[in-house]
RODRENLO-311255 format. One record per residue (C-alpha): chain; residue number from 1; residue in three letters; x, y, z. Coordinates in steps of 0.05 Angstrom, whole numbers, plus 5000, padded with zeros to 4 digits. Layout:
BEGIN
+--------+-----+--------+------+------+------+
| chaine | num | residu |   c1 |   c2 |   c3 |
+--------+-----+--------+------+------+------+
|      A | NUM |    ALA |    X |    Y |    Z |
...
+--------+-----+--------+------+------+------+
END
This chain:
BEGIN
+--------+-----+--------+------+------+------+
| chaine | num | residu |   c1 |   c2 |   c3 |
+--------+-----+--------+------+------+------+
|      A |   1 |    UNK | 1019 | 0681 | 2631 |
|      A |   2 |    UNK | 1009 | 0757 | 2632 |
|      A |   3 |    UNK | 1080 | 0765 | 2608 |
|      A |   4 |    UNK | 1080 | 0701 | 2551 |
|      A |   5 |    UNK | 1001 | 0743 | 2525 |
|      A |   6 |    UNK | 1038 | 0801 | 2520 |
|      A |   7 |    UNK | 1093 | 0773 | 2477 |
|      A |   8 |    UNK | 1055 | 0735 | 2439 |
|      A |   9 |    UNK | 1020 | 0811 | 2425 |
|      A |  10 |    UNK | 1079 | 0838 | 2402 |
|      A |  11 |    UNK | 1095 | 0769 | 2362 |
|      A |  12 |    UNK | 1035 | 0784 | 2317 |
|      A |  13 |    UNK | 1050 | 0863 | 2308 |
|      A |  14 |    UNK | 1119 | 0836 | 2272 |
|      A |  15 |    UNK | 1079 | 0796 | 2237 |
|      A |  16 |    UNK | 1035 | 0845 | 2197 |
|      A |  17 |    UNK | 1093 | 0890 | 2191 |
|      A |  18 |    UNK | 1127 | 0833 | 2160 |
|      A |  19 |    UNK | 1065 | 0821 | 2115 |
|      A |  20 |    UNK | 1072 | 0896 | 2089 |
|      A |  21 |    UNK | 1132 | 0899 | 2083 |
|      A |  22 |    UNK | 1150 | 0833 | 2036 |
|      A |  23 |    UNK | 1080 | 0845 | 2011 |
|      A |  24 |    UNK | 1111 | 0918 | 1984 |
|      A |  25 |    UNK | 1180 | 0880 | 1960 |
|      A |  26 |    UNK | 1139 | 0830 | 1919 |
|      A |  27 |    UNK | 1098 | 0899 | 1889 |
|      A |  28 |    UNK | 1173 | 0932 | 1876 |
|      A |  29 |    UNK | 1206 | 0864 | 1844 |
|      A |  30 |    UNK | 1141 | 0851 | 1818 |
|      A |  31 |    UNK | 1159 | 0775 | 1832 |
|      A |  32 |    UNK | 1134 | 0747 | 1901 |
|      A |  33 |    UNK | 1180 | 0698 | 1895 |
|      A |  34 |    UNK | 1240 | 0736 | 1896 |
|      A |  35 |    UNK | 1209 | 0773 | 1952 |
|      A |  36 |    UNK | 1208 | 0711 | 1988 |
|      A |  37 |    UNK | 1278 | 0688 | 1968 |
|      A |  38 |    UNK | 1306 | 0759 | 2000 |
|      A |  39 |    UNK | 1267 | 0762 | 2064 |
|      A |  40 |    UNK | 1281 | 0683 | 2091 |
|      A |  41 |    UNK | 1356 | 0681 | 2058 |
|      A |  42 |    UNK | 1369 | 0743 | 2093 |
|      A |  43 |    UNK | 1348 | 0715 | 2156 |
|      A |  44 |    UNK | 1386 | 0657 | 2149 |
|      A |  45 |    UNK | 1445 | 0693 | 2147 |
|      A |  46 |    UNK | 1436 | 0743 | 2202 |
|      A |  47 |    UNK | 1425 | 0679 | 2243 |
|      A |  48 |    UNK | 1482 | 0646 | 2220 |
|      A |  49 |    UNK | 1523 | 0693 | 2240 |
|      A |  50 |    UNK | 1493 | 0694 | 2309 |
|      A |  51 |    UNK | 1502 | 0617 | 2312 |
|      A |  52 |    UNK | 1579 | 0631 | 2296 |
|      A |  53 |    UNK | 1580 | 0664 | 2369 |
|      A |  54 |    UNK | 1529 | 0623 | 2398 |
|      A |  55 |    UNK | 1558 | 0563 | 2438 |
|      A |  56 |    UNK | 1493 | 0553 | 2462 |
|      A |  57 |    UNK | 1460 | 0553 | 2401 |
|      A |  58 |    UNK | 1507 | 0502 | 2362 |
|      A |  59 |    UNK | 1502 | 0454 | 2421 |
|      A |  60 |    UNK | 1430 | 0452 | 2406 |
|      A |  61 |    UNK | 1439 | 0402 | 2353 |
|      A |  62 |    UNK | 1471 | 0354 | 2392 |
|      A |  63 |    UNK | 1409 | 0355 | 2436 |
|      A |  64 |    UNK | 1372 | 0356 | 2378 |
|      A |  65 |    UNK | 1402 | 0291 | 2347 |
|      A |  66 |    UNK | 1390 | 0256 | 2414 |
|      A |  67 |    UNK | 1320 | 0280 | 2409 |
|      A |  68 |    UNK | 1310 | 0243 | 2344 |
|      A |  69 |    UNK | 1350 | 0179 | 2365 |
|      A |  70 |    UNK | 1309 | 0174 | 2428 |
|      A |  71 |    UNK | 1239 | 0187 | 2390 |
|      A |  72 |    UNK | 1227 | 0254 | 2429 |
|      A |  73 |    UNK | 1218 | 0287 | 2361 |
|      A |  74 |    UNK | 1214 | 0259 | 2292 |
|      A |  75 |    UNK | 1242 | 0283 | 2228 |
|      A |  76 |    UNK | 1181 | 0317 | 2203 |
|      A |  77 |    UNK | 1178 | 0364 | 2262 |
|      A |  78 |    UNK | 1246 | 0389 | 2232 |
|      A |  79 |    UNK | 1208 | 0422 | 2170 |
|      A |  80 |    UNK | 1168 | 0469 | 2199 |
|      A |  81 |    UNK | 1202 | 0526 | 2160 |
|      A |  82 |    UNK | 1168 | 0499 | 2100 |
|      A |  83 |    UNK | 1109 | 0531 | 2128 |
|      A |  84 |    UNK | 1142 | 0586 | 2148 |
|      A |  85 |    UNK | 1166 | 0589 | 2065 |
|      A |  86 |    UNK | 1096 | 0592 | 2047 |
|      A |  87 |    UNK | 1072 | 0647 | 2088 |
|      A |  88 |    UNK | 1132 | 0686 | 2063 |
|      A |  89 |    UNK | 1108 | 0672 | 1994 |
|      A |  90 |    UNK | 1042 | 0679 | 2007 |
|      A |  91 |    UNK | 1054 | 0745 | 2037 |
|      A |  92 |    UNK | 1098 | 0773 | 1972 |
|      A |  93 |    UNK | 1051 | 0750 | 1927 |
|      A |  94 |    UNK | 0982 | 0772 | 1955 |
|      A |  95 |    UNK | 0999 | 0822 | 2015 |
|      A |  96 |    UNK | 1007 | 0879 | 1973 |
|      A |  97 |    UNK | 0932 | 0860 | 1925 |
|      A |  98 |    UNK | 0889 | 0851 | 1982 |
|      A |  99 |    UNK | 0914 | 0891 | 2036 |
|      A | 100 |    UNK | 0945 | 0879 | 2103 |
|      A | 101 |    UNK | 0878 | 0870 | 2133 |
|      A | 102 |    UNK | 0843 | 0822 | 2090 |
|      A | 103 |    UNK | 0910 | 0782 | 2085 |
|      A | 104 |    UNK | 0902 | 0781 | 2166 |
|      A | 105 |    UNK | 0828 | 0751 | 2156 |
|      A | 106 |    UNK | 0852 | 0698 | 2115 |
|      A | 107 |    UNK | 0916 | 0681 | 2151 |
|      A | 108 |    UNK | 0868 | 0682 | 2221 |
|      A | 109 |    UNK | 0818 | 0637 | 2199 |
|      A | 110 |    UNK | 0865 | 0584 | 2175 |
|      A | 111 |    UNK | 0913 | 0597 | 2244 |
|      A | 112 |    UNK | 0847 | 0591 | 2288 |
|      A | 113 |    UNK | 0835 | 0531 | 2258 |
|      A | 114 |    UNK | 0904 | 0491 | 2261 |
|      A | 115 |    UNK | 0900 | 0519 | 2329 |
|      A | 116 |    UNK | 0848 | 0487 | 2351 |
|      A | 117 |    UNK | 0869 | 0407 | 2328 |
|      A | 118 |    UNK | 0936 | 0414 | 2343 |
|      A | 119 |    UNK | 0918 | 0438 | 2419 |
|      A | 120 |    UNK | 0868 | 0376 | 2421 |
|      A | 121 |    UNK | 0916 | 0326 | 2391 |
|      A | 122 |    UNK | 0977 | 0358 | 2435 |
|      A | 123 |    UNK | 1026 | 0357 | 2389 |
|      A | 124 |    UNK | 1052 | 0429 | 2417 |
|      A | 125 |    UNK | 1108 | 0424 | 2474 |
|      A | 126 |    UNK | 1055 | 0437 | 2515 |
|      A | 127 |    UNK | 1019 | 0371 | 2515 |
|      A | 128 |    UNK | 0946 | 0367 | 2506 |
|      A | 129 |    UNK | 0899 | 0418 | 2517 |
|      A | 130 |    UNK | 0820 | 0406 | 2524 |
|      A | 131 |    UNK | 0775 | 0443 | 2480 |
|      A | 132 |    UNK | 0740 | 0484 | 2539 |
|      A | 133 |    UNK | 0666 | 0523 | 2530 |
|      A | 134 |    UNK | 0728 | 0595 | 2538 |
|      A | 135 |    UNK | 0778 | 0569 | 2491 |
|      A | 136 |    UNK | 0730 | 0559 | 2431 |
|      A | 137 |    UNK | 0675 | 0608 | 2452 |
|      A | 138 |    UNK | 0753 | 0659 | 2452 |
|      A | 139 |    UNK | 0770 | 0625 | 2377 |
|      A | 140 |    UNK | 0701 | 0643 | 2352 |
|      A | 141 |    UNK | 0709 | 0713 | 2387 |
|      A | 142 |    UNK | 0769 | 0722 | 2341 |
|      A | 143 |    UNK | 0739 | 0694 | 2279 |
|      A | 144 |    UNK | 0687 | 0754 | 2287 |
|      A | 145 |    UNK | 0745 | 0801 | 2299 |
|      A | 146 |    UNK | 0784 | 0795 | 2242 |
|      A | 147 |    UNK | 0711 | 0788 | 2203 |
|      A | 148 |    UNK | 0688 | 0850 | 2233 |
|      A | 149 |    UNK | 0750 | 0892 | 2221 |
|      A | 150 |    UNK | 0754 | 0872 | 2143 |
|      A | 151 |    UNK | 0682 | 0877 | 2129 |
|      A | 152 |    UNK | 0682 | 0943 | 2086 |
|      A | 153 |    UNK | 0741 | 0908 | 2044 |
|      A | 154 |    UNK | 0697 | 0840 | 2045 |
|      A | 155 |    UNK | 0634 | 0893 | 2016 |
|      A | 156 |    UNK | 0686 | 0922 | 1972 |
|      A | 157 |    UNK | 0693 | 0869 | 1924 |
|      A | 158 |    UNK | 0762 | 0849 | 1930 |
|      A | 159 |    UNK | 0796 | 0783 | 1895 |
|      A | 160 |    UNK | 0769 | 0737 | 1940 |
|      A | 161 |    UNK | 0805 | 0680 | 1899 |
|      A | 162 |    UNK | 0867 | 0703 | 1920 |
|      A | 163 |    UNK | 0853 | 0696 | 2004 |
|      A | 164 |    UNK | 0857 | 0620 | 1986 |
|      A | 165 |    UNK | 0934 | 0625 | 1993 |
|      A | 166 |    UNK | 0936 | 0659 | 2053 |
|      A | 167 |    UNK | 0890 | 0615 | 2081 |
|      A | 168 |    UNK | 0924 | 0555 | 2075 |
|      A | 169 |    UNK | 0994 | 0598 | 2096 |
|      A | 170 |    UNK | 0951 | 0607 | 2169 |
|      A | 171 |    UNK | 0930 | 0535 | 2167 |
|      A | 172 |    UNK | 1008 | 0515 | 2172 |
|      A | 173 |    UNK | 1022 | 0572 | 2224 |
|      A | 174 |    UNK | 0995 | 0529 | 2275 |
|      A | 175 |    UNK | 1034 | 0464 | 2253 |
|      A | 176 |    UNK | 1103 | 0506 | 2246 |
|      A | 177 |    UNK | 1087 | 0531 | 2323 |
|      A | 178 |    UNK | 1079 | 0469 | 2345 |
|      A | 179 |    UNK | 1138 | 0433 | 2310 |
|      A | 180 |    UNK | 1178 | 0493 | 2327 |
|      A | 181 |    UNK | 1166 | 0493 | 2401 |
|      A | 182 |    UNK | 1182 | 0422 | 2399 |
|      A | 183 |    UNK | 1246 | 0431 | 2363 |
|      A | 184 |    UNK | 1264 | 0489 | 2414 |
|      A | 185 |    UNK | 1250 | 0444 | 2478 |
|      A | 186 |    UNK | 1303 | 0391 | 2448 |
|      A | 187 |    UNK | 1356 | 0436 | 2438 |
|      A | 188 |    UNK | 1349 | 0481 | 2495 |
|      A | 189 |    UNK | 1359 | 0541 | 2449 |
|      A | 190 |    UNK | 1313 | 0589 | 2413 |
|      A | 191 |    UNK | 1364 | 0595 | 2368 |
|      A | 192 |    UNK | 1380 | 0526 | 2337 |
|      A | 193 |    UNK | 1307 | 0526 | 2328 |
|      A | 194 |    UNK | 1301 | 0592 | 2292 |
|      A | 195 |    UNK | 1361 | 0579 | 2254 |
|      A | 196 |    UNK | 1329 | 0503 | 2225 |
|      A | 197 |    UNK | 1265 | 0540 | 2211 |
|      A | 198 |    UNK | 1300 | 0593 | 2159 |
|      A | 199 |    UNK | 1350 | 0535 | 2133 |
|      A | 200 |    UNK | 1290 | 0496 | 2110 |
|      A | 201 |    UNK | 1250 | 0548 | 2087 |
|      A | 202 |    UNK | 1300 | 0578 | 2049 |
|      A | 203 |    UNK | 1315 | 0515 | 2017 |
|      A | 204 |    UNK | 1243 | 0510 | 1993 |
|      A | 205 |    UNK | 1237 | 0575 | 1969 |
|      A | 206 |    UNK | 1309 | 0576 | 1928 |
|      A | 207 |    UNK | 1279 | 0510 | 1896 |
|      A | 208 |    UNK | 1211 | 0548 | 1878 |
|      A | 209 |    UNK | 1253 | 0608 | 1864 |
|      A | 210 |    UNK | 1285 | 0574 | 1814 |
|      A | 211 |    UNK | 1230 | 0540 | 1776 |
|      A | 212 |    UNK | 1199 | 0607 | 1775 |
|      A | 213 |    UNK | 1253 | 0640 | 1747 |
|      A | 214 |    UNK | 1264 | 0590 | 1692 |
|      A | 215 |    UNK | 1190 | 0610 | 1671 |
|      A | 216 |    UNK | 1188 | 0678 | 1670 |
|      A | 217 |    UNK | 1258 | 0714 | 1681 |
|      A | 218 |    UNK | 1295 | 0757 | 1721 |
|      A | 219 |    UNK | 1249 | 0804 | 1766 |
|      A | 220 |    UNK | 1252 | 0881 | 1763 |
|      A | 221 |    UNK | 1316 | 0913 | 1790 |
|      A | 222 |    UNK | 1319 | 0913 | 1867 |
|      A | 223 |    UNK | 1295 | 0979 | 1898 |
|      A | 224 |    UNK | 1343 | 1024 | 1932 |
|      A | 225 |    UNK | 1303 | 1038 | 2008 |
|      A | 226 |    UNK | 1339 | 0991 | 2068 |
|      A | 227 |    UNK | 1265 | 0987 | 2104 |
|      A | 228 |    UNK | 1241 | 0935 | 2049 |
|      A | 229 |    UNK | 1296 | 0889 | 2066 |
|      A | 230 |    UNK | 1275 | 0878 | 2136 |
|      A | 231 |    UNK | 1224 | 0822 | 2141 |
|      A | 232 |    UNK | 1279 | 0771 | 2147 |
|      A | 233 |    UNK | 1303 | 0804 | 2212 |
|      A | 234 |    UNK | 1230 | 0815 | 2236 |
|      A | 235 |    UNK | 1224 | 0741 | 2221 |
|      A | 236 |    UNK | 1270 | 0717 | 2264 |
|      A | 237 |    UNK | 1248 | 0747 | 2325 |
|      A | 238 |    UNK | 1175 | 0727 | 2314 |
|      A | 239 |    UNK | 1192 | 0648 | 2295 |
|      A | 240 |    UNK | 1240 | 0643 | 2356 |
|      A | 241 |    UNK | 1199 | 0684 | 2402 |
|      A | 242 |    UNK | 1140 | 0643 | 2392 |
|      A | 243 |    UNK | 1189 | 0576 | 2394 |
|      A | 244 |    UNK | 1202 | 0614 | 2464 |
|      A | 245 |    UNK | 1123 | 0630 | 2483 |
|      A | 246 |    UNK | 1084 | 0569 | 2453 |
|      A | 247 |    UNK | 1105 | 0516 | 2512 |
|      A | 248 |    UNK | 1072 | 0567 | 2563 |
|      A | 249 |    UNK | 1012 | 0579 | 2520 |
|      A | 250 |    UNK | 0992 | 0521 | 2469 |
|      A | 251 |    UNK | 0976 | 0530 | 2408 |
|      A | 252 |    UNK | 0913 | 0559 | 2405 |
|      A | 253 |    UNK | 0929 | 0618 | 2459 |
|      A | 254 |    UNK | 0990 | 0639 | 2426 |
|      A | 255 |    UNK | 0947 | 0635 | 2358 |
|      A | 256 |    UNK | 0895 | 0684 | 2394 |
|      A | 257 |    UNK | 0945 | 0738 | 2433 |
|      A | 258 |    UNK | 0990 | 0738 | 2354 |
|      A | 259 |    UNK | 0922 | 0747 | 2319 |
|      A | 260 |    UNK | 0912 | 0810 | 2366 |
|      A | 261 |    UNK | 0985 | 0835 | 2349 |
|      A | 262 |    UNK | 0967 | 0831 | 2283 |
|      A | 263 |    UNK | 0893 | 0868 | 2278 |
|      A | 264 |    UNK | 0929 | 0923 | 2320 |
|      A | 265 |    UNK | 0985 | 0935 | 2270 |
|      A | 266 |    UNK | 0942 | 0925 | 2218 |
|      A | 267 |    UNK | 0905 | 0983 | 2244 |
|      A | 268 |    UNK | 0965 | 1026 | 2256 |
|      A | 269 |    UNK | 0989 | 1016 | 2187 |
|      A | 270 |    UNK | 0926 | 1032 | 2153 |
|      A | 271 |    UNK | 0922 | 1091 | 2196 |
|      A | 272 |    UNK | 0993 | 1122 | 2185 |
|      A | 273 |    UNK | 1007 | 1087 | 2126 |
|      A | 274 |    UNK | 0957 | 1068 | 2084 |
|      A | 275 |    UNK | 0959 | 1034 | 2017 |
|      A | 276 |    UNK | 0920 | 1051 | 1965 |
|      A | 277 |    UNK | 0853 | 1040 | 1965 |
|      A | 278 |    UNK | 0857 | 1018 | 2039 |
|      A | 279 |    UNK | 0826 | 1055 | 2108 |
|      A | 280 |    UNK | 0817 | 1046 | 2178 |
|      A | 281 |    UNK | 0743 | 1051 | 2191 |
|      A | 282 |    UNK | 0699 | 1035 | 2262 |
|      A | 283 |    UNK | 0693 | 0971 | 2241 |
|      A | 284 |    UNK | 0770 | 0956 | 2237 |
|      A | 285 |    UNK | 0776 | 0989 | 2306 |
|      A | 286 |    UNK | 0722 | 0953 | 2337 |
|      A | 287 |    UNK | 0744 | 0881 | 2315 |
|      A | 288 |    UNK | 0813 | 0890 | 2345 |
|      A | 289 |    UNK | 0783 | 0910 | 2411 |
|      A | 290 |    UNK | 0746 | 0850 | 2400 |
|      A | 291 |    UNK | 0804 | 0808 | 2386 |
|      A | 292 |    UNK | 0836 | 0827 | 2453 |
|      A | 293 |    UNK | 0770 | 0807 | 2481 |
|      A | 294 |    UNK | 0780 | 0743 | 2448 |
|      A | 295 |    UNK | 0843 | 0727 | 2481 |
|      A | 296 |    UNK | 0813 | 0752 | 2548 |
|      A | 297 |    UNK | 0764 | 0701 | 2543 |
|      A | 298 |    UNK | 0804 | 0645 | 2522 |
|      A | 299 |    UNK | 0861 | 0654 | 2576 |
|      A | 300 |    UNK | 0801 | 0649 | 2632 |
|      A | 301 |    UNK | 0825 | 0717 | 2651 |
|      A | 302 |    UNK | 0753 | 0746 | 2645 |
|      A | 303 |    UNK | 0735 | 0696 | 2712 |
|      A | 304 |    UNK | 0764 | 0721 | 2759 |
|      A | 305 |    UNK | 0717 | 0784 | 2753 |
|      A | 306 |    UNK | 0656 | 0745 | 2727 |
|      A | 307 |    UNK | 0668 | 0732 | 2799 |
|      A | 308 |    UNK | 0679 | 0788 | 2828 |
|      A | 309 |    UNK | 0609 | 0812 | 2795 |
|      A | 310 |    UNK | 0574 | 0757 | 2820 |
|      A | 311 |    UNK | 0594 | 0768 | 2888 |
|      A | 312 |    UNK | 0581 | 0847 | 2890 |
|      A | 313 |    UNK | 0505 | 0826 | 2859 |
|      A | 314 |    UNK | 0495 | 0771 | 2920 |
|      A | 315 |    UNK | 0526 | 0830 | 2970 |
|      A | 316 |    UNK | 0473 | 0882 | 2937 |
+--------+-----+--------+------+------+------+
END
């Protein structure tokens, strides 16, 4: 479990790096949409490529059609990258206005959330998981985090109109997890999975793309530096690694240990890289302690020494 927490950690680091980074594509192109077009089509095609040496991977559509003739999945568990197209969007579009960190607050609340039904409901590989007094007391722990660590942004009167999109981008998170994992489990292959997540969400986006472009034109020419073509590459590891994590987790717990990842490189960023207008204050660093905390609490890894305190009060 130790190992899956710590992934998940990392998982949610990629995450906000991927949120600046497409966020600061978006900013360049001055078109989110574009932004989004170049950071899932590029992933596509790195996969692709990997799926051309993969015979792993392309067997894992035969088990993947036998999932859906036997019932084990159902198409709509296919389309989780339309979530994941959202997100992307979401990401070029408002990353860069509101900052990684209220972007994180908006994307956590809606994650949190999702988390939460689709752990009850067990439509996660893992089956159903109860809602326990340390799984929602760790949810609301996390709420307070991400809260906490935004709060002189929240004071600072920033365009709270535009955390609607991100919000609904975290509310599918949890639903693309899910479906994800499920998709992974059928084909035996992070891979297949990762790869159907980018073709669909790719497809989306090209579609939007287009409508978009139709309305407003061509975007500003693309900008020279390699780093702001990365997302799609940072996307690939986080979508297959939590594929990889979320059967070992559930839903919510994953949810929790990515929303940790991401407060910490939110932090990081805004302390070595900070956008304009943006700092790391106590209150940032204190809600992503508090975030770890959250997870902590939610994994029952905080009994074993409630415990252990217990005891050494009854020796005393």
């Amino acid at each position: 479990m130790w190992v899956a927490l710590v992934a998940a950690v990392v998982c949610g680091a990629l995450m906000s790096v991927q949120s600046r980074i497409n966020g600061e594509l978006g900013r360049r192109l001055d078109d989110g949409f574009s932004a989004a077009v170049i950071s899932f089509g590029s992933g596509l095609v790195i996969l692709a490529v990997a799926l051309a040496f993969s015979k792993r991977g392309r067997a894992g559509f035969a088990g993947i059609r036998a999932a859906l003739r036997g019932g084990a999945l159902k198409w709509w568990m296919l389309v989780g990258g339309a979530a994941g197209a959202f997100l992307v969007l979401s990401q070029g579009l408002t990353a860069a206005i509101l900052g990684v960190a209220l972007f994180t607050v908006a994307i956590v609340a809606g994650q949190t959330t999702s988390s939460l039904v689709i752990d009850v409901i067990g439509l996660g590989p893992g089956g159903k998981h109860p809602l326990t007094a340390a799984r929602v007391t760790g949810a609301v722990l996390a709420l307070v985090a991400v809260a906490w660590s935004v709060s002189s942004q929240l004071a600072g009167g920033s365009s709270i109109w535009l955390v609607v999109m991100p919000l609904a981008a975290g509310l599918g998170i949890g639903w693309q997890q899910a479906v994800n994992g499920r998709v992974r489990v059928a084909a035996d292959s992070a891979l297949t999975s990762t790869f159907l997540n980018f073709l669909v969400g790719t497809a989306v986006l090209v579609i939007a793309w287009g409508v978009h472009l139709a309305a407003v034109g061509l975007p500003e020419p693309l900008p020279t530096e390699a780093w702001l073509y990365l997302g799609g590459a940072i996307g690939c590891v986080f979508i297959a690694g939590t594929a990889i994590i979320v059967r070992r987790t559930g839903v919510l717990l994953l949810s929790l240990a990515t929303i940790a990842g991401q407060l910490s490189a939110a932090l990081a960023l805004d302390l070595l890289l900070p956008a304009a207008g943006r700092h790391a204050d106590a209150a940032t660093i204190g809600g992503t302690v508090l975030a770890f905390v959250a997870v902590a609490v939610a994994s029952g890894r905080l009994a074993p020494l409630a415990r252990l305190a217990r005891r050494a009060r009854g020796e005393q």
